[in-house]
ZAMARGU-4260 file (C-alpha; in steps of 0.2 Angstrom, whole numbers, plus 5000, padded with zeros to 4 digits):
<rodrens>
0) 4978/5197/4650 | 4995/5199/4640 | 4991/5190/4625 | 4972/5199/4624 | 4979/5216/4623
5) 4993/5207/4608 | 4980/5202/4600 | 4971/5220/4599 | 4987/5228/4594 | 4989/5214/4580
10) 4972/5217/4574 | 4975/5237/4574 | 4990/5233/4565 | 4982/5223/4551 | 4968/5237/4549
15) 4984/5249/4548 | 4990/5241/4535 | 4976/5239/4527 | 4973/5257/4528 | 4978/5262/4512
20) 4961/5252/4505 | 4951/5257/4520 | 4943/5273/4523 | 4945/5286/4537 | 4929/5284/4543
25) 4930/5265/4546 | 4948/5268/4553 | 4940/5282/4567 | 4927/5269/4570 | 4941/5255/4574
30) 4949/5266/4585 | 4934/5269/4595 | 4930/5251/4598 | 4947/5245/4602 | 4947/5261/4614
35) 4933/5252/4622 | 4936/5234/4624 | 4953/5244/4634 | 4944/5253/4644 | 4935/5238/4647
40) 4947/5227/4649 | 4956/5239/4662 | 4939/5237/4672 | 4939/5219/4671 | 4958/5218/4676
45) 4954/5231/4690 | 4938/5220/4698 | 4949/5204/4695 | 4963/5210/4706 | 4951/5216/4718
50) 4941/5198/4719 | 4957/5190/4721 | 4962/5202/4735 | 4945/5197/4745 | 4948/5179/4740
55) 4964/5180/4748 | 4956/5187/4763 | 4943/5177/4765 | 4956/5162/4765 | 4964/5171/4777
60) 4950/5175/4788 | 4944/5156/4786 | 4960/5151/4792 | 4962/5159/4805 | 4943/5155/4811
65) 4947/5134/4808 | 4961/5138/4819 | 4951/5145/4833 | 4938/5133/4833 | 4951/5118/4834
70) 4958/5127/4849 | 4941/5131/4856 | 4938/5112/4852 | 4953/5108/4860 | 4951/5117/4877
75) 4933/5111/4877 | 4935/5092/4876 | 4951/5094/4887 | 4940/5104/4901 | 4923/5088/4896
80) 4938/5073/4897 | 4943/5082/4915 | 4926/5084/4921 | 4923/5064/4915 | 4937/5059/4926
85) 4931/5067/4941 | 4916/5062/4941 | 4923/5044/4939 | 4934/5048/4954 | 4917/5053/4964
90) 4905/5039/4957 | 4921/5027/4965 | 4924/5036/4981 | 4903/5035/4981 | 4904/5018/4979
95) 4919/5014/4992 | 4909/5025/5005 | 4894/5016/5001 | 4901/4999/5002 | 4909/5004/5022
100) 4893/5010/5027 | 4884/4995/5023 | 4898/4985/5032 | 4894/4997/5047 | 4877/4994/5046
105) 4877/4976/5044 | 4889/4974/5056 | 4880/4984/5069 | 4865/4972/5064 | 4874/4959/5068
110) 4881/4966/5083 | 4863/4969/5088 | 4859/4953/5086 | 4874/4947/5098 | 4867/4959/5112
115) 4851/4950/5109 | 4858/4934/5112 | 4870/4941/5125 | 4854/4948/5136 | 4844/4931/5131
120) 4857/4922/5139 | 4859/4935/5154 | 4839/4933/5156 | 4841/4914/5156 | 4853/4912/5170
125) 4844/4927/5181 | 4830/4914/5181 | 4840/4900/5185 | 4846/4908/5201 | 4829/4912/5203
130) 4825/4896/5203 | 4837/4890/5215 | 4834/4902/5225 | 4815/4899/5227 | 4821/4880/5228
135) 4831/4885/5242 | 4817/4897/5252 | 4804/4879/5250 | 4801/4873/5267 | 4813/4857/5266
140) 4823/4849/5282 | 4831/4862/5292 | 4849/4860/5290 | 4864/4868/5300 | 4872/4883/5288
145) 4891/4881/5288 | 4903/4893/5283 | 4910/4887/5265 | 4919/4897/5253 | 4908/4901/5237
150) 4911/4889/5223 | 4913/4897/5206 | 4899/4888/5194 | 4904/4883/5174 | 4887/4895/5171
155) 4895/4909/5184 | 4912/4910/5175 | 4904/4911/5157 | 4892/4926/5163 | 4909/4935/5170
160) 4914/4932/5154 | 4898/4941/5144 | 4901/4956/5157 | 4916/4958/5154 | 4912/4960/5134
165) 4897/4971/5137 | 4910/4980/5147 | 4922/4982/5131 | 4936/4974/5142 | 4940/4962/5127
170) 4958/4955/5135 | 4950/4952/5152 | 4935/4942/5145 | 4943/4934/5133 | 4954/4927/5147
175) 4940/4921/5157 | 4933/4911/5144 | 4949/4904/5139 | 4948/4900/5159 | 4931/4891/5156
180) 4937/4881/5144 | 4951/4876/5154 | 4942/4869/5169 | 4925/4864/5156 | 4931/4858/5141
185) 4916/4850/5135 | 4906/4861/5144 | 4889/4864/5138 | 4895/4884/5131 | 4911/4875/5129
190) 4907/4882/5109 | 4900/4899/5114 | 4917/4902/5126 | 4928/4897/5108 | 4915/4909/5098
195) 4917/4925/5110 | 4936/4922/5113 | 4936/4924/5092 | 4925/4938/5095 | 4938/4946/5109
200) 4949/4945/5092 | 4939/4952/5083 | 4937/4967/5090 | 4954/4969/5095 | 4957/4968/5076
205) 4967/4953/5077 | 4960/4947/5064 | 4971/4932/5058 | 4970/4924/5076 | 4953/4927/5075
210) 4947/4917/5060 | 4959/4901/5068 | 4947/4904/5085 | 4932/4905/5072 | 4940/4889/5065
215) 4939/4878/5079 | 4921/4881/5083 | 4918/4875/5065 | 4929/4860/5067 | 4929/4855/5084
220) 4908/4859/5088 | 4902/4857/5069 | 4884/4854/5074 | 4884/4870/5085 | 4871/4884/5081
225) 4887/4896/5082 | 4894/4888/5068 | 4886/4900/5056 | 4890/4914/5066 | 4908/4908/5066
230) 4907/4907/5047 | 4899/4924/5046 | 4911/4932/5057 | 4928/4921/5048 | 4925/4930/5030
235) 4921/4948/5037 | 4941/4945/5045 | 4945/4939/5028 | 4937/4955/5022 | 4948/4966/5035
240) 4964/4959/5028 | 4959/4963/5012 | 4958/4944/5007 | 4942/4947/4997 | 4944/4932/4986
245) 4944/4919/5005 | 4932/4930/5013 | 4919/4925/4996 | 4924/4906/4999 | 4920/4907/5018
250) 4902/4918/5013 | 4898/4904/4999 | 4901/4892/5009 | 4890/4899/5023 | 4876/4901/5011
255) 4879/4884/5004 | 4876/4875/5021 | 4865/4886/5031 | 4857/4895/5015 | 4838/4898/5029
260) 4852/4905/5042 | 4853/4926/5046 | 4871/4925/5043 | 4866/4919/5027 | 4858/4932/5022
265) 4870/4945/5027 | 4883/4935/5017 | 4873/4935/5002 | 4873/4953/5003 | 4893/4954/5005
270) 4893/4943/4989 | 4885/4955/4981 | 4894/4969/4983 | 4911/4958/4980 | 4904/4952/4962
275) 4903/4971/4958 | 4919/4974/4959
</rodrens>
């Protein structure tokens, strides 16, 4: 701005000088112009200072808004990253839940399934003291009854035993089929007696004695049908301990050898869900 208005006053100046050549007229006109451009140039220095004031504001007000959002967009991926990591925390406690209440279930299928077996067996020895019974009410030679003390049958003892389990009574049945297998040791339930004691264990949450009990079904009757339940029942205590990496060697194993088996499937299952993990 400073050297415009110099270079109108060296112009004027020049004129001035030359004033003695030039006439009035020309001079009052001169004037008038360079009055002008002033005026003019005041104007323009005037809006200047005003644009650069409402620049400057505008900076400011820019500022100021950047700012805002960055803290709006702070707070608003600080309030999404806390939302994400609930929501993790749900879908895992989701899945947890999930996973026990499809142990319950499949356990209270298997359970099921023992009841089953437990009332087939029960069935099977009502009729075979039907059996006798009617055996003894045939008309046969009469002979003399005699006062004798009731002898306690192998198939008596193991019912006892059942009863007592249906009963809940898991430290009294477990000790009458360790009874059985005192006095029977190769019985014919000698196997069942050594699965139920396991299963006494089991429920007793002795789980570490348990899978040993489970263990000698499998090693000492390998070609009973409760070897598969033994197996079954061996990595689902793995699975109580927290042993999840055993309890998928027993399962595979189970699948491996009696892949056609329920317990097979029910392992298959439990591999499963361990894989996801």
């Amino acid at each position: 701005m400073f050297s415009i208005k110099k270079a109108i006053f060296l112009i004027s100046l020049t004129f001035l000088l030359g004033g003695c050549v030039a006439q009035q007229q020309d001079i009052e006109t001169l004037n008038a112009d360079i009055y002008t451009l002033n005026t003019r140039l005041d104007s323009f220095e005037n809006r200047l200072s005003a644009l650069e004031k409402e620049v400057a504001r505008l900076s400011q007000e820019w500022k100021a808004w950047q700012k805002k959002m960055e803290k709006q967009t702070q707070a608003h991926q600080e309030r999404l990253a806390a939302r994400q990591a609930e929501l993790a925390q749900e879908f895992e406690k989701l899945q947890a839940e999930q996973l026990r209440m499809s142990g319950q279930l499949e356990q209270l299928s298997y359970l099921r399934e023992q009841d089953q077996e437990l009332f087939q067996e029960f069935q099977n020895e009502v009729l075979n003291r039907l059996q006798k019974i009617e055996q003894q009410i045939t008309p046969k030679k009469q002979k003399k009854k005699t006062a004798t003390t009731p002898k306690t049958t192998p198939d008596d003892l193991y019912k006892k035993g059942l009863d007592l389990f249906r009963k809940r009574q898991y430290e009294d049945a477990q000790a009458v089929f360790e009874e059985y297998l005192r006095r029977y040791p190769k019985g014919k339930r000698a196997p069942n007696a050594l699965f139920w004691i396991g299963e006494c264990l089991y429920q007793r949450k002795l789980y570490e004695e348990a899978i040993l009990q489970y263990q000698k079904v499998i090693d000492e009757f390998p070609k009973s049908p409760k070897v598969p339940a033994a197996l079954l029942k061996q990595g689902l205590s793995f699975l109580r301990l927290g042993d999840t990496e055993a309890a998928a060697i027993v399962f595979k194993k189970l699948v491996r050898q009696y892949p056609r088996t329920e317990q097979a499937r029910i392992a298959r299952k439990y591999l499963a869900k361990l894989d996801k993990k």
